[in-house]
PDB file of N, CA, C and O in Angstrom:
ATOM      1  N   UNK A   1     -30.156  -0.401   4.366  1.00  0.00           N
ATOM      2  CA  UNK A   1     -28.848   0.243   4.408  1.00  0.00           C
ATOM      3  C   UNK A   1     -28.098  -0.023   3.096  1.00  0.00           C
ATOM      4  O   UNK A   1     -27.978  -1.183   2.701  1.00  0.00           O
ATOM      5  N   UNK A   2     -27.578   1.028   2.393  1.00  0.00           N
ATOM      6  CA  UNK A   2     -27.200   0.846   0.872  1.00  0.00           C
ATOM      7  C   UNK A   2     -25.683   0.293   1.208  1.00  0.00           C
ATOM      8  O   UNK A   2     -25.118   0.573   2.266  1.00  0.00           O
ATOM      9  N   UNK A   3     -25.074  -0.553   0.149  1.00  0.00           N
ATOM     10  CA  UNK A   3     -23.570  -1.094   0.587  1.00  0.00           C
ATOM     11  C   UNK A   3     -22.908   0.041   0.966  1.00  0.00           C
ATOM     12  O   UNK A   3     -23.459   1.141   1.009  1.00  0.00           O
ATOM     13  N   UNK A   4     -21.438  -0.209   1.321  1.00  0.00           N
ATOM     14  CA  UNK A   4     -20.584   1.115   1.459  1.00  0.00           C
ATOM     15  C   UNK A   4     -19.517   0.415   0.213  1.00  0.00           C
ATOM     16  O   UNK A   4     -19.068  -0.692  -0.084  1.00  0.00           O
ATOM     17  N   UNK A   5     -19.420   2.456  -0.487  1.00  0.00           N
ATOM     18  CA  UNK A   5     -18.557   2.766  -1.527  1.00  0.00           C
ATOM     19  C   UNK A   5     -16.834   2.126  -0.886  1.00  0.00           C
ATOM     20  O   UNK A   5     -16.111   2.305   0.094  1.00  0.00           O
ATOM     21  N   UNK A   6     -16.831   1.506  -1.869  1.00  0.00           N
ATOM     22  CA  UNK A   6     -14.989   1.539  -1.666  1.00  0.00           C
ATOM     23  C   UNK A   6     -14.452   2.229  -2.412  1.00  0.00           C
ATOM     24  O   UNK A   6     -14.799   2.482  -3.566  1.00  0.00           O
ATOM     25  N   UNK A   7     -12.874   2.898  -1.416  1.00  0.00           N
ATOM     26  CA  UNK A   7     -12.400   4.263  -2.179  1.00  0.00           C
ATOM     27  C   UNK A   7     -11.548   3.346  -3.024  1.00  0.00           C
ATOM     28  O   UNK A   7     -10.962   2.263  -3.018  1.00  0.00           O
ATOM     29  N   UNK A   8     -11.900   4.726  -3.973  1.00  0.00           N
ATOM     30  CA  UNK A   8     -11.013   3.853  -5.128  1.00  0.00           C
ATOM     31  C   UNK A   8      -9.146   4.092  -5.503  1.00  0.00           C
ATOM     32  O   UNK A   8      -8.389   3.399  -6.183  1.00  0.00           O
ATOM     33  N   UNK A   9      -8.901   5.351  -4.730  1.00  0.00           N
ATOM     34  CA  UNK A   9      -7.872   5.904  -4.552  1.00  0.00           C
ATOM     35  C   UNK A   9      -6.813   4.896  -3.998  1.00  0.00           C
ATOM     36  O   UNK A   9      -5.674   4.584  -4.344  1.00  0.00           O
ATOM     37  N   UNK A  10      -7.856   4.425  -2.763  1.00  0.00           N
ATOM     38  CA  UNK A  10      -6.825   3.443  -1.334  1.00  0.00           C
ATOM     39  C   UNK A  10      -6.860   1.985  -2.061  1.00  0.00           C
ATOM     40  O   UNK A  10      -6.061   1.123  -1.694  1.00  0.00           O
ATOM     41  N   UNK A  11      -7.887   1.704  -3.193  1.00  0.00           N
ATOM     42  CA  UNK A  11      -8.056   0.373  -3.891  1.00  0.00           C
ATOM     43  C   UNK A  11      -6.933   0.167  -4.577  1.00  0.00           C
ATOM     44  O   UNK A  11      -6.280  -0.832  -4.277  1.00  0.00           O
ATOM     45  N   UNK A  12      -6.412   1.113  -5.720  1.00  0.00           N
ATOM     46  CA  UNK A  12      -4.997   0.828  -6.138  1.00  0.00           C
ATOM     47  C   UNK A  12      -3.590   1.062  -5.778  1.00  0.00           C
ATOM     48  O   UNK A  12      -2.579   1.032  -6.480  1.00  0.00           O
ATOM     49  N   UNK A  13      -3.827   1.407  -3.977  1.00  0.00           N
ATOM     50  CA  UNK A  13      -2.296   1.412  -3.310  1.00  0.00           C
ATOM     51  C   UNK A  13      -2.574   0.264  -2.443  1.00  0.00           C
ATOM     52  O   UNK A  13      -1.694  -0.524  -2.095  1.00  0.00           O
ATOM     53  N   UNK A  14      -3.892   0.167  -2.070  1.00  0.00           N
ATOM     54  CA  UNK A  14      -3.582  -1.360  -1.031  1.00  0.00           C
ATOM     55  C   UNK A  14      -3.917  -2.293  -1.497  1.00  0.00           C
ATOM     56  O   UNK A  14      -4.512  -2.249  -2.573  1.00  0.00           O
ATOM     57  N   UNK A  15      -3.552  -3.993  -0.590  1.00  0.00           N
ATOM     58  CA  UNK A  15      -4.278  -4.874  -1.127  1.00  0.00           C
ATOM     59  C   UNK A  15      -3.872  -5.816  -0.327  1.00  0.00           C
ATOM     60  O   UNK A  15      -2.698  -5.896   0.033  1.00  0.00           O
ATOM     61  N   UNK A  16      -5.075  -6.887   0.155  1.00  0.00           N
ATOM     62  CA  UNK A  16      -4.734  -7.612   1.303  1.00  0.00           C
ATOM     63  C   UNK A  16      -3.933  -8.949   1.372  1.00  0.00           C
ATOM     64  O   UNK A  16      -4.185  -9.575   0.343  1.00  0.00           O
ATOM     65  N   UNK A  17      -3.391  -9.382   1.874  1.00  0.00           N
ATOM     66  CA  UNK A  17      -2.731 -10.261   2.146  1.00  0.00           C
ATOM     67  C   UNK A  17      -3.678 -11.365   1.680  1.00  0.00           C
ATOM     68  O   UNK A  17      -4.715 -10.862   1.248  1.00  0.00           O
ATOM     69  N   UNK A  18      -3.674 -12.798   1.616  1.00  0.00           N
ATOM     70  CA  UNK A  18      -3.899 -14.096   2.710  1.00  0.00           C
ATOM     71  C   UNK A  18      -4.086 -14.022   3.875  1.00  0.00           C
ATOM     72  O   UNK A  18      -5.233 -14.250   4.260  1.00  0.00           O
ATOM     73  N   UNK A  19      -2.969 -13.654   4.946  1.00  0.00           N
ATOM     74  CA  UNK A  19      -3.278 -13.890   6.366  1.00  0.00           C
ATOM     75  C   UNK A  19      -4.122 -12.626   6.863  1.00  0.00           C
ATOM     76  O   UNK A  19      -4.741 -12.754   7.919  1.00  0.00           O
ATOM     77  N   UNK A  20      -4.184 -11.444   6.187  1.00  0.00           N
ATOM     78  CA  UNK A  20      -5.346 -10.357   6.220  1.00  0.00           C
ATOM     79  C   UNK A  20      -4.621  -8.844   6.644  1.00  0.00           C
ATOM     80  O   UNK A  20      -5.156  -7.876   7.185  1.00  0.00           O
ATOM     81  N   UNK A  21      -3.135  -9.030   6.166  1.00  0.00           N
ATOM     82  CA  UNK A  21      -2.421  -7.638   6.551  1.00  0.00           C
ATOM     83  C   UNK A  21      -2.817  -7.212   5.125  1.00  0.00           C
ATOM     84  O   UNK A  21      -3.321  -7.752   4.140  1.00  0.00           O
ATOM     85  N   UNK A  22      -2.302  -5.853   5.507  1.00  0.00           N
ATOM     86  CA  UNK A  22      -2.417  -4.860   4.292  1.00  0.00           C
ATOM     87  C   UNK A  22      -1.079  -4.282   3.437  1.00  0.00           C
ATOM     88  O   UNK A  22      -0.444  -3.337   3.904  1.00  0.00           O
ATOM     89  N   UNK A  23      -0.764  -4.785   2.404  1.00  0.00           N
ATOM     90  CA  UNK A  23       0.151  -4.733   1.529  1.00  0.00           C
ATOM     91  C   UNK A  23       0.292  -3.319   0.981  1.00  0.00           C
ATOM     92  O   UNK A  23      -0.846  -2.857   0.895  1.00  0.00           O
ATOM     93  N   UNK A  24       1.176  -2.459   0.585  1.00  0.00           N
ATOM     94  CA  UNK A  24       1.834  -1.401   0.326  1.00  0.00           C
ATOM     95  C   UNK A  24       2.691  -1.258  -0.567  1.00  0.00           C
ATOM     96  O   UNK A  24       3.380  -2.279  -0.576  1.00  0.00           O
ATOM     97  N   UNK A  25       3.078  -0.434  -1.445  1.00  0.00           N
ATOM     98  CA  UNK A  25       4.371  -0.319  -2.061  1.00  0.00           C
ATOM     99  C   UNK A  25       4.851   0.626  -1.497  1.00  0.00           C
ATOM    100  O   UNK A  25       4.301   1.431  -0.745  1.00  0.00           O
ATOM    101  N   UNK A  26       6.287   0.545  -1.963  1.00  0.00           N
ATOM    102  CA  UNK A  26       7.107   1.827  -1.142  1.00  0.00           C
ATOM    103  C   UNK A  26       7.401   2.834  -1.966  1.00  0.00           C
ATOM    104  O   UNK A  26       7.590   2.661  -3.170  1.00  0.00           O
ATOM    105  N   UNK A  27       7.466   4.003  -1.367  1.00  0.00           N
ATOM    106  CA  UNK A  27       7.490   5.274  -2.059  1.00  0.00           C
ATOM    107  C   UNK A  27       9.386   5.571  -2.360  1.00  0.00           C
ATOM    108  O   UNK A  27      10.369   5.364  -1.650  1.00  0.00           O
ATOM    109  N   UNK A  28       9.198   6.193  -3.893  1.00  0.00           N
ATOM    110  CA  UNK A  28      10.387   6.907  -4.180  1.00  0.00           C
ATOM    111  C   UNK A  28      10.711   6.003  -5.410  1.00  0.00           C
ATOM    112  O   UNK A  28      11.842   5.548  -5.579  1.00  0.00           O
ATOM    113  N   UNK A  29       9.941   5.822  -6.043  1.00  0.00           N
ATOM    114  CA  UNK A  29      10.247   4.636  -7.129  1.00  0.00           C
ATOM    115  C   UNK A  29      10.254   5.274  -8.627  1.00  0.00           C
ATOM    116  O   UNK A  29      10.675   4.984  -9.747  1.00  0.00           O
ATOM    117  N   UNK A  30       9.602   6.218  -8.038  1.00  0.00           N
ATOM    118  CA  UNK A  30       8.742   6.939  -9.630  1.00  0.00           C
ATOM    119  C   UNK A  30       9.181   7.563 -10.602  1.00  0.00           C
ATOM    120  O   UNK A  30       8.846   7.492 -11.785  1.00  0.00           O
ATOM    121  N   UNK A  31      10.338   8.511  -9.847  1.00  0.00           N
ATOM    122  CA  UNK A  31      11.502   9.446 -11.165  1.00  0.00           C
ATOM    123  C   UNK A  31      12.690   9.242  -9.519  1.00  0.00           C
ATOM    124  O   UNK A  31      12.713   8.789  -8.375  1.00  0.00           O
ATOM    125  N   UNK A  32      13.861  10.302 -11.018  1.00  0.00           N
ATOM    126  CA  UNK A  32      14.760  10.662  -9.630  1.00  0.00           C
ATOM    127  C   UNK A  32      15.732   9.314  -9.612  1.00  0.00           C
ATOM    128  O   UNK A  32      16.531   9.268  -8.677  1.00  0.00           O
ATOM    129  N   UNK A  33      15.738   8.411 -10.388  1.00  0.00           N
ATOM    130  CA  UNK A  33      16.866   7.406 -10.208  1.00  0.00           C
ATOM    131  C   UNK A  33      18.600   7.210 -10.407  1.00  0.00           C
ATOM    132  O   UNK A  33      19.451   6.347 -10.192  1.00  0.00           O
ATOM    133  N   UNK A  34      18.519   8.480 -10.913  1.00  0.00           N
ATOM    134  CA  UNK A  34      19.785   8.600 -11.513  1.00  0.00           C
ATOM    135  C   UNK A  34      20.517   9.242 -10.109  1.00  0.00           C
ATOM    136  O   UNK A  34      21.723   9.003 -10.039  1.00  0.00           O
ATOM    137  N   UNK A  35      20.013   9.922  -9.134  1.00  0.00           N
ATOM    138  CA  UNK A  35      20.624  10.234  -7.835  1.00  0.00           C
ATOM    139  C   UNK A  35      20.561   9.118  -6.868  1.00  0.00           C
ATOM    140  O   UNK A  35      21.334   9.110  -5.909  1.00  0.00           O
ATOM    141  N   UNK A  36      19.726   8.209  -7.044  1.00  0.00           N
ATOM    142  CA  UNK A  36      19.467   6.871  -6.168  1.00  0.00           C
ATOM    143  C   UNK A  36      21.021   5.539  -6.300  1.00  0.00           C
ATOM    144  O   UNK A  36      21.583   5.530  -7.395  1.00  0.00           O
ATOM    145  N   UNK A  37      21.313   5.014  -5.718  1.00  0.00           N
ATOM    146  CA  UNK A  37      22.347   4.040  -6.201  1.00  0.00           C
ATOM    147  C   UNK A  37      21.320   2.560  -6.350  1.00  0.00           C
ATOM    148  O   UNK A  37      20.219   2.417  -5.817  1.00  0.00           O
ATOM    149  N   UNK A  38      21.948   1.678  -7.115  1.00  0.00           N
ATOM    150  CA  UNK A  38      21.484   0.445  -7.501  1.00  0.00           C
ATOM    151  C   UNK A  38      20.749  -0.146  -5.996  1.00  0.00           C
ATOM    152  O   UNK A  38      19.534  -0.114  -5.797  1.00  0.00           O
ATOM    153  N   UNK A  39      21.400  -0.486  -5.368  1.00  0.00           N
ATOM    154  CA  UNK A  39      20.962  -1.050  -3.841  1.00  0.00           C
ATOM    155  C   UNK A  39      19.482  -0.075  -3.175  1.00  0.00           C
ATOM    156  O   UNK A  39      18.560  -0.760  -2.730  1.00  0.00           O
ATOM    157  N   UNK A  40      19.371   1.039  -3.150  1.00  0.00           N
ATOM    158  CA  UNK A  40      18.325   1.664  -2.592  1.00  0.00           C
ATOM    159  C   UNK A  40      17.260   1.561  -3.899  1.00  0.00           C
ATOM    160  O   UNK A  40      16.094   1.868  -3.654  1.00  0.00           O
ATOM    161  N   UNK A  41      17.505   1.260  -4.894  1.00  0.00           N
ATOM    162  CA  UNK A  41      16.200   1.170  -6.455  1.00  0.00           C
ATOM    163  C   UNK A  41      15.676  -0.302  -5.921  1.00  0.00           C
ATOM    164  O   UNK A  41      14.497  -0.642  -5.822  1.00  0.00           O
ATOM    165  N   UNK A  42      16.777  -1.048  -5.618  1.00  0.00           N
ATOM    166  CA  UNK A  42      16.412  -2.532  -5.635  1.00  0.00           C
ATOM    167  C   UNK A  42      15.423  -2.803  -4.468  1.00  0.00           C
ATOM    168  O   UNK A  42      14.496  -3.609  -4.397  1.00  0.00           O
ATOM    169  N   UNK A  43      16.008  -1.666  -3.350  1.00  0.00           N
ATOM    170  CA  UNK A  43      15.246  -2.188  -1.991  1.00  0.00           C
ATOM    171  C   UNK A  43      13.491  -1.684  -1.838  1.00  0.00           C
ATOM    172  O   UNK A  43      12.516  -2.208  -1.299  1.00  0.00           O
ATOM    173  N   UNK A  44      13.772   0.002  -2.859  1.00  0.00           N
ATOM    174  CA  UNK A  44      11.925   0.331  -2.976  1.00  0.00           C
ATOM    175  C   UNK A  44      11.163  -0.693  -3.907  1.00  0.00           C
ATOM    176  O   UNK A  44       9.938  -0.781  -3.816  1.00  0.00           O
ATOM    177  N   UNK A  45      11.704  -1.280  -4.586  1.00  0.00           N
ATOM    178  CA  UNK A  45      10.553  -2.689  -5.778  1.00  0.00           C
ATOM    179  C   UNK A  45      10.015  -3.534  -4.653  1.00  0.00           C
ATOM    180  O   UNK A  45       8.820  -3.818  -4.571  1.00  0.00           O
ATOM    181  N   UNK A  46      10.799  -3.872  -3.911  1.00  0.00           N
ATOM    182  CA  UNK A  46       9.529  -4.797  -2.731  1.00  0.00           C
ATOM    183  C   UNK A  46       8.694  -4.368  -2.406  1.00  0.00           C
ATOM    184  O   UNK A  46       8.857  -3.157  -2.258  1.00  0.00           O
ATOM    185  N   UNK A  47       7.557  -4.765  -2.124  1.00  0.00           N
ATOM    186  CA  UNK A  47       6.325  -4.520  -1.184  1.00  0.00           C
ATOM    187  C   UNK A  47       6.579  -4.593   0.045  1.00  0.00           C
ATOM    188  O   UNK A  47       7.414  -5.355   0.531  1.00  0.00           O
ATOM    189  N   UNK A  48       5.833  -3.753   0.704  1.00  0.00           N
ATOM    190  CA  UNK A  48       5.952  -3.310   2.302  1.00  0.00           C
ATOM    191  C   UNK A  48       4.740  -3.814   2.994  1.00  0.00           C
ATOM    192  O   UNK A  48       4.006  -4.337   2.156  1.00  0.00           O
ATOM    193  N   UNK A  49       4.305  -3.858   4.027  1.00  0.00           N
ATOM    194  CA  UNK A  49       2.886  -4.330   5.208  1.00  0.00           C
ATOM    195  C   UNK A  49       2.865  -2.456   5.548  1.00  0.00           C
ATOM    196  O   UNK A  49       3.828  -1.773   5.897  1.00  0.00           O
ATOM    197  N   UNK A  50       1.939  -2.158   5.388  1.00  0.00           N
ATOM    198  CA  UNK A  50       1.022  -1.180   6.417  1.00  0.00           C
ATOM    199  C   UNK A  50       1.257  -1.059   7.748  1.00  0.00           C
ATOM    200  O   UNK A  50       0.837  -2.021   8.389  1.00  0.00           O
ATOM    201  N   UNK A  51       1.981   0.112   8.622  1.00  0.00           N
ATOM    202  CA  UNK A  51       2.077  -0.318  10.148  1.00  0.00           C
ATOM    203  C   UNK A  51       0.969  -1.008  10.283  1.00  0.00           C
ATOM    204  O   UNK A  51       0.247  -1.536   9.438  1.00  0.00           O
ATOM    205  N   UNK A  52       0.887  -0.938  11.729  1.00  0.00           N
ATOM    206  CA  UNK A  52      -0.313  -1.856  12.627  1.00  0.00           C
ATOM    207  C   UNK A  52      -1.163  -0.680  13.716  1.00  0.00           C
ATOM    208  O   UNK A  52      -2.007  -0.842  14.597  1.00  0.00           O
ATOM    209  N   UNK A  53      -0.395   0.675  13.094  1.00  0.00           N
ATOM    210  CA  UNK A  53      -1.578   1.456  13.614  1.00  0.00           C
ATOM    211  C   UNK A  53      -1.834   2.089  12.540  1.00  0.00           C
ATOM    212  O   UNK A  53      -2.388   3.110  12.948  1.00  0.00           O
ATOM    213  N   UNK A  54      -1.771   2.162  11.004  1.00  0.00           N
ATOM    214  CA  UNK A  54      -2.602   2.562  10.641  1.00  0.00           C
ATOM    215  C   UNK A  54      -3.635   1.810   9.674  1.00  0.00           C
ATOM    216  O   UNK A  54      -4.438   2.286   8.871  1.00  0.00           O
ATOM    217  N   UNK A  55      -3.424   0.813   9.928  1.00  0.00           N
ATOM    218  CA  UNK A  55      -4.619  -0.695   9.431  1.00  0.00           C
ATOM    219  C   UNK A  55      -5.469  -0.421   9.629  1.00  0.00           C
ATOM    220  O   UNK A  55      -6.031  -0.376   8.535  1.00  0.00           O
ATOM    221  N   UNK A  56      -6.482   0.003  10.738  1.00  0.00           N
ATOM    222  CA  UNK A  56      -7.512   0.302  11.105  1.00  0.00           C
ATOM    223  C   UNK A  56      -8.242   1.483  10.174  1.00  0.00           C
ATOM    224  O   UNK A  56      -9.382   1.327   9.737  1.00  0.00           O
ATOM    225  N   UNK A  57      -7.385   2.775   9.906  1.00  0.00           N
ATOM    226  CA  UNK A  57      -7.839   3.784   9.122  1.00  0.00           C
ATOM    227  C   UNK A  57      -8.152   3.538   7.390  1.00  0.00           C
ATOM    228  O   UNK A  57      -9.053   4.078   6.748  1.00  0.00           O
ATOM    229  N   UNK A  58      -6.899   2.350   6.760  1.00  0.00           N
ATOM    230  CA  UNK A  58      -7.261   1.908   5.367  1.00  0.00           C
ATOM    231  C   UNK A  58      -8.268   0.541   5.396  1.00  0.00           C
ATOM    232  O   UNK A  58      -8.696  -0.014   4.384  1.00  0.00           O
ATOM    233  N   UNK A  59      -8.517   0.174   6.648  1.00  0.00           N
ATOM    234  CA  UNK A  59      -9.530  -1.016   6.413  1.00  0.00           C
ATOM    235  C   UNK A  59     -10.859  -0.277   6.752  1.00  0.00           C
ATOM    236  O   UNK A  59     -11.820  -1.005   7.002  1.00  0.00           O
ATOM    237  N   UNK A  60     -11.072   1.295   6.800  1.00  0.00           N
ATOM    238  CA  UNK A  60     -12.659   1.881   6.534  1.00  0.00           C
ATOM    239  C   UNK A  60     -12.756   2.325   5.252  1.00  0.00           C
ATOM    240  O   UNK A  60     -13.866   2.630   4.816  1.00  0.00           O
ATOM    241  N   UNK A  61     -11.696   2.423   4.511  1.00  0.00           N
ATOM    242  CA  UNK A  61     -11.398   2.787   3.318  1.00  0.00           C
ATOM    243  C   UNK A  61     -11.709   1.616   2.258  1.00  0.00           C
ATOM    244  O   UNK A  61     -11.721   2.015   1.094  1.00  0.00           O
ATOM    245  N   UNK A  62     -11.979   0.166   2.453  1.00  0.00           N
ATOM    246  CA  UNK A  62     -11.124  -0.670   1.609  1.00  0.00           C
ATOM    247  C   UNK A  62     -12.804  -1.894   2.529  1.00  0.00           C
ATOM    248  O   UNK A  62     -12.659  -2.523   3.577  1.00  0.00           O
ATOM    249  N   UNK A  63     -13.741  -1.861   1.946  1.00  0.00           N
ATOM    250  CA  UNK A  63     -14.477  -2.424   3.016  1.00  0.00           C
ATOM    251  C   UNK A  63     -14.290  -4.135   2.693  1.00  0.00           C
ATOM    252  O   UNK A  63     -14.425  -5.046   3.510  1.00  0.00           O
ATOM    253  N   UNK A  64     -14.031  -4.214   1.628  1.00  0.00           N
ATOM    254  CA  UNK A  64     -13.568  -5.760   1.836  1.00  0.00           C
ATOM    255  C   UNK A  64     -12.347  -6.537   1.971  1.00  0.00           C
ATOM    256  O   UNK A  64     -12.085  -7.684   1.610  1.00  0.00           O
ATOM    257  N   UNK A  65     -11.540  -5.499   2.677  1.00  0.00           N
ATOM    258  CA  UNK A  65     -10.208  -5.889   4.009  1.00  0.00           C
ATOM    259  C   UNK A  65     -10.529  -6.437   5.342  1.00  0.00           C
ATOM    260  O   UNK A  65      -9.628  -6.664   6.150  1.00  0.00           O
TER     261      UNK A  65
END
């Protein structure tokens, strides 16, 4: 059985934790800031967790999650 390909797409938006959740950035970061206020720029720079129903679909994506 040949390894399985990891996508490489889902490789540079996810990435796993330590305790084994799946890390995210948040969307709306990219252009468009000048309509955004300081407080909503500040709050998309954090990293987000992956719900918990769709973990299952990026951990077939991501085989060493």
């Amino acid at each position: 059985m040949p390894k399985m390909k990891t996508n490489r797409a889902a490789a540079k938006r996810f990435r796993k934790t330590g305790s084994g959740k799946i890390r995210r950035a948040k969307a709306g970061l990219s252009h468009g800031m000048v309509s955004k206020n300081r407080k909503h720029c500040r709050r998309l720079r954090k990293n987000d967790m992956v719900h918990k129903s769709m973990v299952k679909r990026i951990k077939v994506l991501l085989p060493y999650a």
